[in-house]
TIZA-648921 format. One record per residue (C-alpha): residue in three letters; x, y, z; chain. Coordinates in nm, 3 decimals. Example, Ala and Ser with C-alpha at 12.3 -4.5 7.8 and 13.67 -1.06 7.14 Angstrom:
<rs>
> aa  px  py  pz  ch
> Ala  1.230  -0.450  0.780  A
> Ser  1.367  -0.106  0.714  A
</rs>
This chain:
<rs>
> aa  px  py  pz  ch
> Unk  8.678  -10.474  6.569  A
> Unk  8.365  -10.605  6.691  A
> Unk  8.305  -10.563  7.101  A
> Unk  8.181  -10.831  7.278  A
> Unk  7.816  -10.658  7.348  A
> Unk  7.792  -10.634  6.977  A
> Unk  7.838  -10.934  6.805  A
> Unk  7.849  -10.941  6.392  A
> Unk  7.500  -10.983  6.199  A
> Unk  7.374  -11.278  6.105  A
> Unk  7.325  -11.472  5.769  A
> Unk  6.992  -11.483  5.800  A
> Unk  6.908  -11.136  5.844  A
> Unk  7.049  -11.029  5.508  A
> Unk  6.825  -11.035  5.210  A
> Unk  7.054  -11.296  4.982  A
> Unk  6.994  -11.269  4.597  A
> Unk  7.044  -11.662  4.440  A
> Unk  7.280  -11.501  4.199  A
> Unk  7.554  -11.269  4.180  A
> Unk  7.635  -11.175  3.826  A
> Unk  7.867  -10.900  3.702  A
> Unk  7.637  -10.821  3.417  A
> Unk  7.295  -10.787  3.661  A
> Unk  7.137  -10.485  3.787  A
> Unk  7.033  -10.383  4.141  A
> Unk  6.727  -10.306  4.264  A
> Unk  6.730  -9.948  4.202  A
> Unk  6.876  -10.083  3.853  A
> Unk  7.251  -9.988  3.926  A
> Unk  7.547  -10.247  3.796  A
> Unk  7.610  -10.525  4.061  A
> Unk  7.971  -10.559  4.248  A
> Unk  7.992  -10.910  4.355  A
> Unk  8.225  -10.715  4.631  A
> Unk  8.029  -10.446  4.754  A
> Unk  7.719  -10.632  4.705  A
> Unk  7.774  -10.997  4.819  A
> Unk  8.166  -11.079  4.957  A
> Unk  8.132  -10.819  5.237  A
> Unk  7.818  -10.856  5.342  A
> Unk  7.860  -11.254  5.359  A
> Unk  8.237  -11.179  5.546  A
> Unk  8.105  -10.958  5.807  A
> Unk  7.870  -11.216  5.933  A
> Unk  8.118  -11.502  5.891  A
> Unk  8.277  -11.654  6.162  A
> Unk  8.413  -11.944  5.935  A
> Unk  8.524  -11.932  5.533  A
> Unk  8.599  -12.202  5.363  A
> Unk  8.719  -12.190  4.976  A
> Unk  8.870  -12.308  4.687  A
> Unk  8.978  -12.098  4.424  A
> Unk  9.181  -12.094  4.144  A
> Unk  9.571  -12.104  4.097  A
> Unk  9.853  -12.024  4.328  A
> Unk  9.944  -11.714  4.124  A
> Unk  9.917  -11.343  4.236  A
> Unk  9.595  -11.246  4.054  A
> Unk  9.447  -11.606  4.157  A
> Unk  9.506  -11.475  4.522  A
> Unk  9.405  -11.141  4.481  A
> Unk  9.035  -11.266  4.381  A
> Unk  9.033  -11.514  4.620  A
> Unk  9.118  -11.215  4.890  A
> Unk  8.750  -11.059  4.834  A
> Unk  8.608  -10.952  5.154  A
> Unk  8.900  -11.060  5.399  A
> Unk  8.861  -10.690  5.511  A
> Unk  8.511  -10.782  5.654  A
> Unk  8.650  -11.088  5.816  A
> Unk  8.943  -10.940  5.972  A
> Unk  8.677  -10.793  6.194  A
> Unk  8.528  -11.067  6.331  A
> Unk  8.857  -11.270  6.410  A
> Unk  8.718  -11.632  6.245  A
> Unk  8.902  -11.879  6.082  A
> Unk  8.963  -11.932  5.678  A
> Unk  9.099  -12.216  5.518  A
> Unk  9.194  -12.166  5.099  A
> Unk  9.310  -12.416  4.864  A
> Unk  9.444  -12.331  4.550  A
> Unk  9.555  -12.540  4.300  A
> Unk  9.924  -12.534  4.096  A
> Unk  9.859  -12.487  3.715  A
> Unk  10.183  -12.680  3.650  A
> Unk  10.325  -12.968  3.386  A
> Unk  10.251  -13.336  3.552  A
> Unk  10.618  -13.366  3.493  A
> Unk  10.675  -13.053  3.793  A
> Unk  10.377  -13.219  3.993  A
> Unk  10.551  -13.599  3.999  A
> Unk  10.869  -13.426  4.121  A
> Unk  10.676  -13.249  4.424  A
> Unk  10.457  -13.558  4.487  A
> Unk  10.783  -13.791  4.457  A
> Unk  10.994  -13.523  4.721  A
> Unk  10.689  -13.523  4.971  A
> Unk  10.680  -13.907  5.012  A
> Unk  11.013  -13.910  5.102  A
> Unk  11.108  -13.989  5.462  A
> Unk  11.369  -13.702  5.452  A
> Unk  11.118  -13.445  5.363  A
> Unk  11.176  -13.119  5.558  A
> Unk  11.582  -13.218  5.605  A
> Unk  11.671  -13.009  5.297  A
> Unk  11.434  -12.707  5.321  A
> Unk  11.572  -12.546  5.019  A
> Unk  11.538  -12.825  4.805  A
> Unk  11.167  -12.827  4.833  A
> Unk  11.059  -12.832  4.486  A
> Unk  10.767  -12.694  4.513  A
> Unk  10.836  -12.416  4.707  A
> Unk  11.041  -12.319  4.426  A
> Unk  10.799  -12.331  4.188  A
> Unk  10.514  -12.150  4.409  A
> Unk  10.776  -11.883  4.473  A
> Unk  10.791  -11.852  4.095  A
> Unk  10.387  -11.845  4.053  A
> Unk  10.380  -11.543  4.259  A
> Unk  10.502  -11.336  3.993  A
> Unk  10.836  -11.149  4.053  A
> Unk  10.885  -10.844  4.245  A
> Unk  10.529  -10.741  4.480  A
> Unk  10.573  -10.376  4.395  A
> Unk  10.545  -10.396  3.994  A
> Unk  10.229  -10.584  4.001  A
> Unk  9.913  -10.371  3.947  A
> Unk  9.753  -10.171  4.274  A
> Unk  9.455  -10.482  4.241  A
> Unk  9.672  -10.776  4.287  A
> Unk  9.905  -10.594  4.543  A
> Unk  9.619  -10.490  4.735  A
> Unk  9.447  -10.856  4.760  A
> Unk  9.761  -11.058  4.818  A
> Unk  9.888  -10.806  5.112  A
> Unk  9.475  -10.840  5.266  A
> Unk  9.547  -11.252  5.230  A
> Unk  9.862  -11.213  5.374  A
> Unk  9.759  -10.992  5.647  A
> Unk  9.524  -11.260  5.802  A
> Unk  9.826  -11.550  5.707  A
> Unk  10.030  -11.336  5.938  A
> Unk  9.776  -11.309  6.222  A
> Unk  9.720  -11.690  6.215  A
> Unk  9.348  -11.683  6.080  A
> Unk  9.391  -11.793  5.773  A
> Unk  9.561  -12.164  5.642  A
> Unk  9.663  -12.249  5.305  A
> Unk  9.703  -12.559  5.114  A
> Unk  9.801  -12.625  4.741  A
> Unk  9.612  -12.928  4.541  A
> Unk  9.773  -13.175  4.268  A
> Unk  9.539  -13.373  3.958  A
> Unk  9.634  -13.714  3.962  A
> Unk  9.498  -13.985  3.839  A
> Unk  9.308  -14.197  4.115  A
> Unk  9.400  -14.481  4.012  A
> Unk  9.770  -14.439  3.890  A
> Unk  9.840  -14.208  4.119  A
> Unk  9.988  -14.061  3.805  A
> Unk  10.020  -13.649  3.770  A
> Unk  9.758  -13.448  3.586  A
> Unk  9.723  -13.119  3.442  A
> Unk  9.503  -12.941  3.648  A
> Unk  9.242  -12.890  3.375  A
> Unk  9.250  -13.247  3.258  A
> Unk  8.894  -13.425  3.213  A
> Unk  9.000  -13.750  3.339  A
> Unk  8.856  -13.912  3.678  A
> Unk  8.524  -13.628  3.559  A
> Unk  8.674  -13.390  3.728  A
> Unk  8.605  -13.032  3.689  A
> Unk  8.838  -12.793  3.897  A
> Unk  8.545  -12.561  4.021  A
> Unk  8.572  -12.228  4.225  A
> Unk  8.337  -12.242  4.543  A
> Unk  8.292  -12.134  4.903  A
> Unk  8.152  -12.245  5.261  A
> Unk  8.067  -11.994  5.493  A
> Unk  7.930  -12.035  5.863  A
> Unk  7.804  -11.783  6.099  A
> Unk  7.797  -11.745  6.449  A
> Unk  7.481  -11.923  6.511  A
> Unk  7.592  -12.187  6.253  A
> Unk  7.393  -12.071  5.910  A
> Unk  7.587  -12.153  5.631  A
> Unk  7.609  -12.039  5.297  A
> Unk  7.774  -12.260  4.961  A
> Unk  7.866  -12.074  4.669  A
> Unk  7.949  -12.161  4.329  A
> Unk  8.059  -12.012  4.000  A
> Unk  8.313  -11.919  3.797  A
> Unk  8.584  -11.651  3.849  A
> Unk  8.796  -11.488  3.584  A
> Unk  9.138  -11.439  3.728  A
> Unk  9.304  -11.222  3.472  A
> Unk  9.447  -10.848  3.617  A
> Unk  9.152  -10.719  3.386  A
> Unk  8.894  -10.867  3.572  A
> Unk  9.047  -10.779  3.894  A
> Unk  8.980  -10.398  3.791  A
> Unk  8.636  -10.538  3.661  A
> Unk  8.558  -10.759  3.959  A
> Unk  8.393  -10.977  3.720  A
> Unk  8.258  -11.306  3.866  A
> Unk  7.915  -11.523  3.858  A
> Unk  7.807  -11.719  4.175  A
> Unk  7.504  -11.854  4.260  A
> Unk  7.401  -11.870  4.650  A
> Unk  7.240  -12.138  4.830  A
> Unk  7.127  -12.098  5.187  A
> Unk  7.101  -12.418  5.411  A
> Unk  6.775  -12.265  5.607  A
> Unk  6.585  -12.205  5.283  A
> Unk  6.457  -12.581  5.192  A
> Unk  6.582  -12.910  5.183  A
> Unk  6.739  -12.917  4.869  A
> Unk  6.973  -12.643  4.917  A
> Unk  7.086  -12.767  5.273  A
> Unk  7.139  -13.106  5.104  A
> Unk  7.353  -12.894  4.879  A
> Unk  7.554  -12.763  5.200  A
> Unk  7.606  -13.087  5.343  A
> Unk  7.771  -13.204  5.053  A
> Unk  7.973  -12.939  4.968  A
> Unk  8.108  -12.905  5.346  A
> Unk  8.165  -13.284  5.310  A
> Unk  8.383  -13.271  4.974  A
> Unk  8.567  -12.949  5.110  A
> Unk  8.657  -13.184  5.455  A
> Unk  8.756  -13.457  5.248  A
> Unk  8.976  -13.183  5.063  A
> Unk  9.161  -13.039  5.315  A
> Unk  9.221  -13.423  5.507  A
> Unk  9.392  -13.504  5.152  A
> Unk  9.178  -13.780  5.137  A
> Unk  9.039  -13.739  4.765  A
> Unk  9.180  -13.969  4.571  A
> Unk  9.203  -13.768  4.233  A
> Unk  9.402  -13.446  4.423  A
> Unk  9.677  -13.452  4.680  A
> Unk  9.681  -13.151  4.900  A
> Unk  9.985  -13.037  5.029  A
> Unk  10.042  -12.792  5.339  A
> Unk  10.170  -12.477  5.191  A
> Unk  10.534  -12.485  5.202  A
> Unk  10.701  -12.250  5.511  A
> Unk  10.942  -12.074  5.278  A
> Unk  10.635  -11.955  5.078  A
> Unk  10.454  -11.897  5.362  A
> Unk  10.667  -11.697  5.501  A
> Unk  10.726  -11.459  5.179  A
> Unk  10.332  -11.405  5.193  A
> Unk  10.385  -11.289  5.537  A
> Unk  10.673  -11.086  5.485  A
> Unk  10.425  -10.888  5.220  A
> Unk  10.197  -10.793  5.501  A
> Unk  10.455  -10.620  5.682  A
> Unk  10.378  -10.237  5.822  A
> Unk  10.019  -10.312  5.665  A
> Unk  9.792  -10.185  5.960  A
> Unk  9.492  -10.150  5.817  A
> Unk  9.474  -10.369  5.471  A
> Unk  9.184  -10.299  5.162  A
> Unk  8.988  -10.454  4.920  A
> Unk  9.136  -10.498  4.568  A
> Unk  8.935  -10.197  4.467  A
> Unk  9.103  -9.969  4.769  A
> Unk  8.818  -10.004  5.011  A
> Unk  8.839  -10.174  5.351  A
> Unk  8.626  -10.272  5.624  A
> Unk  8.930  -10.236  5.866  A
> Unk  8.795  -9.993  6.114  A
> Unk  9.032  -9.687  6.161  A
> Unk  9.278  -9.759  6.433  A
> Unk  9.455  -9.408  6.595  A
> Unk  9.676  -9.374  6.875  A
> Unk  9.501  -9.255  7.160  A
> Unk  9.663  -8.861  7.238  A
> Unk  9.842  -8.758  7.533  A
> Unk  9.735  -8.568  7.790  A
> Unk  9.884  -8.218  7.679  A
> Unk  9.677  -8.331  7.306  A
> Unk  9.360  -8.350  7.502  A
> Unk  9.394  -8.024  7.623  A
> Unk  9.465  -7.890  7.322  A
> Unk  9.199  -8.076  7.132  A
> Unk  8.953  -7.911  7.400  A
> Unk  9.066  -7.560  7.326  A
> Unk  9.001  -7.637  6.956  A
> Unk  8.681  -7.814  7.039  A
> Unk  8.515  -7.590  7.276  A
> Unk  8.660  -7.304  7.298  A
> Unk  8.495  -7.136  6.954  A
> Unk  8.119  -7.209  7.178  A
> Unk  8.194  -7.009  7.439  A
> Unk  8.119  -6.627  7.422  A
> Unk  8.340  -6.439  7.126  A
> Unk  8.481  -6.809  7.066  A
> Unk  8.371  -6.731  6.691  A
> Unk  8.734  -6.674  6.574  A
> Unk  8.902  -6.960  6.741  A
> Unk  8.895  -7.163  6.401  A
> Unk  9.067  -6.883  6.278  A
> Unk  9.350  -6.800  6.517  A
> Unk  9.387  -7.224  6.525  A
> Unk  9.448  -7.262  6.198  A
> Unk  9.751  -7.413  6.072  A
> Unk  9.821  -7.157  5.841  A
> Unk  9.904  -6.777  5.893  A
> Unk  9.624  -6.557  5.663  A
> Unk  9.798  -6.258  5.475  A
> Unk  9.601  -5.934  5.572  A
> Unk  9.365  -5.929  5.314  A
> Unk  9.294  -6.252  5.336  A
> Unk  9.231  -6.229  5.725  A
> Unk  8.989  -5.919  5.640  A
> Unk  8.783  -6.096  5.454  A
> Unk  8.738  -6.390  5.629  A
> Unk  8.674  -6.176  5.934  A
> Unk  8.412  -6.028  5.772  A
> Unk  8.203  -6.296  5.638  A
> Unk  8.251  -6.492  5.966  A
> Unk  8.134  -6.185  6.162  A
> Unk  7.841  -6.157  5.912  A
> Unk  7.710  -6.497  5.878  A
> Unk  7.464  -6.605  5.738  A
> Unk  7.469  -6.376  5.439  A
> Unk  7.649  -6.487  5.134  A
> Unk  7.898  -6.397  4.982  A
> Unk  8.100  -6.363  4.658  A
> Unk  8.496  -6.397  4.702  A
> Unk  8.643  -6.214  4.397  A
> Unk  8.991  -6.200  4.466  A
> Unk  9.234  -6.174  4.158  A
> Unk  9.398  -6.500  4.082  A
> Unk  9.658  -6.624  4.315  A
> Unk  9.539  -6.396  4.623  A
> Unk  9.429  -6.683  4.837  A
> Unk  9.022  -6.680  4.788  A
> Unk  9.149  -7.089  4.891  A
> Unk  9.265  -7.040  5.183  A
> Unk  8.997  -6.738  5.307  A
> Unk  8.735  -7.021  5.226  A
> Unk  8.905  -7.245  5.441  A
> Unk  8.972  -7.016  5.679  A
> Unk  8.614  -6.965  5.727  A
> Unk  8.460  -7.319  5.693  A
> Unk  8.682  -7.396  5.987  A
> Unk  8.539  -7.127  6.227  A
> Unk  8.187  -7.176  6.134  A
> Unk  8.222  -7.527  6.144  A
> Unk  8.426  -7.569  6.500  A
> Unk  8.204  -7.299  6.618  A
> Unk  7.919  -7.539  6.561  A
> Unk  7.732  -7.283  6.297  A
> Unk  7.749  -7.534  6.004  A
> Unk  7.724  -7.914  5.976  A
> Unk  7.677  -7.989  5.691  A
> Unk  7.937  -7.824  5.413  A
> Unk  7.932  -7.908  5.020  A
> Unk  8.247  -7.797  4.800  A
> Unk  8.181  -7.820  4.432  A
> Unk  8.477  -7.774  4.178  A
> Unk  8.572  -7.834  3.834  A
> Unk  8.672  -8.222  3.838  A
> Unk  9.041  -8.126  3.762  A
> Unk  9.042  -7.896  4.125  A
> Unk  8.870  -8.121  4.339  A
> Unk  9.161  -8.313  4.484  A
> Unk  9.395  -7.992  4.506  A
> Unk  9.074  -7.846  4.734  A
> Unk  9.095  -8.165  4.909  A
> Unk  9.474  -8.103  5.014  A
> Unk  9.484  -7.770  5.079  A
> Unk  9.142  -7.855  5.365  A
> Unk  9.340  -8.114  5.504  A
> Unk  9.686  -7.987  5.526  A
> Unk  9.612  -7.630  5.594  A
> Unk  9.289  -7.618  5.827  A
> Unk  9.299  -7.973  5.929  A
> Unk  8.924  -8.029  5.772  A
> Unk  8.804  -8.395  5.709  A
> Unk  8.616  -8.379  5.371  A
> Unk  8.577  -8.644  5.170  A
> Unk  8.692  -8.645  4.779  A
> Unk  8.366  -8.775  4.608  A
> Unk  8.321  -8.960  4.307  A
> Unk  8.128  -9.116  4.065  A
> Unk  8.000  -9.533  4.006  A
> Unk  7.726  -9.775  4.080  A
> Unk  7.854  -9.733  4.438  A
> Unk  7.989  -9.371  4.538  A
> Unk  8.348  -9.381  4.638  A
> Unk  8.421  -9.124  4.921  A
> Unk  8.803  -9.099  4.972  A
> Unk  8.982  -8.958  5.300  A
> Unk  9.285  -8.806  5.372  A
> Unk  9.255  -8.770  5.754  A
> Unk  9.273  -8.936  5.970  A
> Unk  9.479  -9.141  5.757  A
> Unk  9.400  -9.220  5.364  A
> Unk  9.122  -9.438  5.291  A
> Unk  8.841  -9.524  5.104  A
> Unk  8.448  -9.568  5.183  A
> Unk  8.177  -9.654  4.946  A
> Unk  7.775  -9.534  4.979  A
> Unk  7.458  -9.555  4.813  A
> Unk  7.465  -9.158  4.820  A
> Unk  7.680  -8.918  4.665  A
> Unk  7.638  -8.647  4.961  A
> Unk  7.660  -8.892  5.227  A
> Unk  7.994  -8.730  5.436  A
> Unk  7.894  -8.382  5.605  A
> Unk  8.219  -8.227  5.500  A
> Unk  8.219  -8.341  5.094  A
> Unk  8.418  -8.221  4.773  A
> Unk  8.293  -8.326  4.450  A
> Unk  8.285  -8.184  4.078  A
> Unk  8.069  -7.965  3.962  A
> Unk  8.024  -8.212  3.655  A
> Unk  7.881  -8.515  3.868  A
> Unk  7.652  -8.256  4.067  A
> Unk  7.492  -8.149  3.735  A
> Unk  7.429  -8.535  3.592  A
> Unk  7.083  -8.605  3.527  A
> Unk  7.107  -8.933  3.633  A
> Unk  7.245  -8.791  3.999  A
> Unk  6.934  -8.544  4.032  A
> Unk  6.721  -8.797  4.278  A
> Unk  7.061  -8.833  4.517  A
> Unk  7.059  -8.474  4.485  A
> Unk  6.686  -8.410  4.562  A
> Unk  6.715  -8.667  4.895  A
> Unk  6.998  -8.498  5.027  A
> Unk  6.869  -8.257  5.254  A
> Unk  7.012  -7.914  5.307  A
> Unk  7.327  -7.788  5.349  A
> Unk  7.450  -7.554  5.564  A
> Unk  7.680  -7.462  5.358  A
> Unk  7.814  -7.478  4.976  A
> Unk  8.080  -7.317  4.809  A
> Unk  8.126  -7.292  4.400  A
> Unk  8.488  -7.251  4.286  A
> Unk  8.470  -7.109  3.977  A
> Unk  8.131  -6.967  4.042  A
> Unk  8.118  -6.755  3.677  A
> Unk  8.004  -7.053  3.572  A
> Unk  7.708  -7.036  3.711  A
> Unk  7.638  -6.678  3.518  A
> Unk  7.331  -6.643  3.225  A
> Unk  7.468  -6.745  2.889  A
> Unk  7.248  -6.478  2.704  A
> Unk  7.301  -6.127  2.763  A
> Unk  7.176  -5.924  3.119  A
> Unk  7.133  -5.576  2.972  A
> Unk  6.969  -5.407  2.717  A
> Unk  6.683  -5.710  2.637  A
> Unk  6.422  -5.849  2.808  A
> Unk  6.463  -6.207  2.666  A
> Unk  6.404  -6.493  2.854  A
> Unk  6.696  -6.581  3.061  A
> Unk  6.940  -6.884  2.957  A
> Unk  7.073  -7.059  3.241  A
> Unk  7.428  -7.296  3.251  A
> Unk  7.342  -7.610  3.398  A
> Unk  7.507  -7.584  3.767  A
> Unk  7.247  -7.258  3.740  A
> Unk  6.905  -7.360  3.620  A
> Unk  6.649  -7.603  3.723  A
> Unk  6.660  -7.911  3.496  A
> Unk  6.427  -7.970  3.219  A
> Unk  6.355  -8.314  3.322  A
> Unk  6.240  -8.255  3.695  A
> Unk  6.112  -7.959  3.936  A
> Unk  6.432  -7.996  4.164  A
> Unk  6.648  -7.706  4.111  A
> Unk  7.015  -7.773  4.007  A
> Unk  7.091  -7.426  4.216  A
> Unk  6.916  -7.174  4.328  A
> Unk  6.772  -6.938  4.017  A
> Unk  6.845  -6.635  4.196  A
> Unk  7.128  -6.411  4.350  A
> Unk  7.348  -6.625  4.571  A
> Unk  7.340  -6.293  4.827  A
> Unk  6.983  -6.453  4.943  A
> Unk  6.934  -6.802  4.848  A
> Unk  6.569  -6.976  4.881  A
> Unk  6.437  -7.230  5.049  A
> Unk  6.406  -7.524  4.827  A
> Unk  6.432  -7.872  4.847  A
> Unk  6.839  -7.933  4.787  A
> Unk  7.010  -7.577  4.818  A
> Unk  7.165  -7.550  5.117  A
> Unk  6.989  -7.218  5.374  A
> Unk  7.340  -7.047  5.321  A
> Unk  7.569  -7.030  5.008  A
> Unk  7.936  -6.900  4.967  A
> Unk  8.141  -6.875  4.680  A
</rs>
């Protein structure tokens, strides 16, 4: 949550593109996402949102949800109208019911609660992780009264007769669009189209265009109008829709959706929720200060060690010893399968780490290992790391302090990072790789790998290198260091230590 001394960014210090377009490229010619790359940045400096979207239906919702993490944080105000994709026959019965003096007498007659409790699709936990995820973040803000919703009706305005929502008559062209205002009162309009479908929610496929109200006449014009139409919306005073205040019962099953949601996400996992933990008890701080400081103080070394969750078998506490004692020389950990070369890896990453020896620590596995190597850091030696993968936008996912999900322009952004051996060897990864910086340490599961694929003895032929092993052919940067792993050299990626 923003603090007072730090209020959110402004609109006009962000460098706004005039169009977002799922098919565009970046900059740095990586695929767009309209979420990443427009809805939270916009969100985090809104103080007001204003939109209307598509239909009252689950994966209508879930779109329209798209950067409520980002607003959460600033506390503002949203106001969404949807409209009801339903037969003018359904819409004269709801229009007929609200113009009756008795309305609200007979709760559970409401028609169109009925009918929007039907739109929401069934049972929240069999729709896919996209749609549950957006409709809980919409909810989440329903529930802590920063966000209104109201449901629109085609009719004709003359007749007053129901329409089908998509109906040409009257000119009217159901659009998708959005206001937002920031604290010093810049405002952004956006238009565009929005496929709803549960495909395009895993796509996030969308085209908007952007107009900003300080960049010319024309475009503020364009504001104006738009914050005029959406006023005239929301008062119900168009006469080709009626808007309707969404109906409590439906309200309150939204609501109900967002319960034991602390910290809700994006529709791809991500949120912009900051972490919220329970501040420890006294006897915790203490013991968090043992932990902390103790392995800096003189012989402290161990302290990771003797700390650790898990007891080491006596082999395994031999070795670890040893290489902890030793360090910085590398080493190779050759244990027979099933002796615990896991857990004396672990073992000592935490003591060199806690001891304040290491930063910086890479762990690079076969894809299929990476989230077992995960676990076993968290639950047995209480270790942070990240699980790393792939995409226009890196995904970094947590499992302490609690589970969640960040996204970066880097693949070795986290200091304590897990990621396959496959996406360190990519060609088109070698320029994150080669702006990294060192590590202070990097560990190879499965480090035979890395062996010549030609023969060692008995020939003098030029030696063939795997690819987690030799430099690649398209640049000077070294995939890993062409030499023995015992003494590693200084280049411009491999980290000054190395342990496998």
């Amino acid at each position: 949550m923003n603090s007072q001394d730090k209020p959110p960014p402004t609109f006009r210090e962000h460098p706004w593109r005039i169009s977002y377009r799922t098919s565009s490229l970046t900059p740095d010619g990586k695929p767009l996402n309209i979420l990443q790359d427009f809805y939270l940045p916009a969100l985090r400096r809104a103080v007001a949102y204003n939109r209307v979207a598509g239909y009252f239906r689950s994966t209508s919702l879930a779109a329209a949800s798209q950067g409520f993490s980002a607003f959460v944080t600033n506390r503002g105000q949203a106001r969404l109208i949807v409209g009801a994709d339903l037969v003018p026959q359904d819409v004269q019965t709801i229009l007929e019911y609200y113009e009756q003096s008795s309305v609200g007498a007979a709760p559970e007659a409401d028609p169109l609660a009925r009918i929007l409790d039907q739109e929401l699709g069934g049972d929240p936990e069999a729709w896919p992780e996209q749609v549950k995820n957006g409709v809980q973040l919409l909810a989440y803000l329903l529930a802590e009264g920063h966000l209104e919703i109201r449901v629109a009706f085609r009719v004709n305005a003359k007749t007053g007769e129901a329409l089908p929502f998509d109906s040409l008559e009257d000119g009217y062209v159901h659009m998708k669009w959005g206001l937002f205002r920031d604290r010093e009162g810049s405002r952004l309009y956006i238009s565009g189209s929005l496929n709803e479908s549960r495909q395009a929610l895993t796509l996030n496929a969308e085209n908007i265009d952007v107009h900003c109200d300080w960049k010319g006449e024309t475009d503020r014009l364009r504001v104006e109008e738009a914050e005029q139409e959406f006023e005239s919306l929301w008062a119900d005073e168009n006469p080709s829709l009626r808007v309707l205040t969404l109906p409590e019962a439906v309200k309150k099953r939204l609501i109900k959706m967002a319960e034991g949601v602390s910290r809700p996400v994006e529709i791809d996992g991500t949120s912009d929720v900051p972490l919220q933990v329970a501040p420890p008890s006294a006897l915790e701080w203490l013991r968090f200060a043992l932990i902390k400081d103790g392995p800096r103080l003189p012989g402290g070394i161990f302290v990771g060690m003797e700390t650790a969750p898990v007891k080491p078998w006596p082999h395994q506490e031999v070795v670890a010893r040893r290489v902890i004692a030793t360090w910085p020389f590398s080493y190779l950990l050759c244990d027979e399968v099933g002796l615990g070369k896991t857990i004396e890896a672990g073992l000592i990453i935490r003591s060199l780490y806690l001891s304040g020896l290491i930063k910086r620590v890479l762990i690079a596995a076969p894809a299929s290992l990476t989230k077992q190597w995960q676990r076993e850091m968290a639950t047995k030696f209480l270790l942070p790391f990240a699980r790393t993968t792939g995409g226009a936008h890196p995904t970094h996912e947590y499992l302490l302090p609690l589970e969640y999900q960040e996204t970066s322009g880097s693949l070795f952004s986290p200091e304590l990072n897990i990621l396959s051996t496959g996406l360190l060897t990519r060609q088109d990864r070698e320029a994150d790789l080669a702006a990294t910086g060192n590590f202070d340490l990097t560990l190879v599961d499965e480090a035979h790998y890395i062996r010549r694929q030609n023969p060692t003895q008995g020939t003098r032929a030029e030696p063939r290198f795997t690819k987690l092993h030799a430099p690649s052919p398209s640049t000077s940067v070294p995939r890993a260091p062409p030499c023995s792993w015992l003494r590693p050299p200084p280049c411009s990626w491999t980290p000054s230590r190395s342990l496998i």
